[in-house]
C-alpha angles and dihedrals in degrees: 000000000000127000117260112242122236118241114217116239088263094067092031081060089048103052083043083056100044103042085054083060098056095254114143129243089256103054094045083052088049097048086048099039095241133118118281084237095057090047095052092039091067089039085059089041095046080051096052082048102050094239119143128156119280091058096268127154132216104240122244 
């Protein structure tokens, strides 16, 4: 199985943007020129984190 390839925090920040815009996981992979499944996998990770776009936290 290959590895899955890190996005920088400029894309991390875009796929934020643009799921918070409605726009699907493939699209967004295919925006940023990665796999559907490493887009959705930050997107799991960026959730478990309480991370959303704008910027907001979960609170603690």
């Amino acid at each position: 199985m290959p590895a899955k390839r890190e996005l920088t925090m400029r894309q991390i920040r875009y796929t934020l943007r643009r799921a918070s815009e409605g726009i699907s996981a493939r699209q967004i992979g295919r925006m940023l020129g990665v796999a559907r499944s490493t887009v959705q996998d930050n997107l799991k990770r960026a959730q478990v984190a309480g991370l959303a776009w704008p910027g907001r936290c979960r609170p603690t």
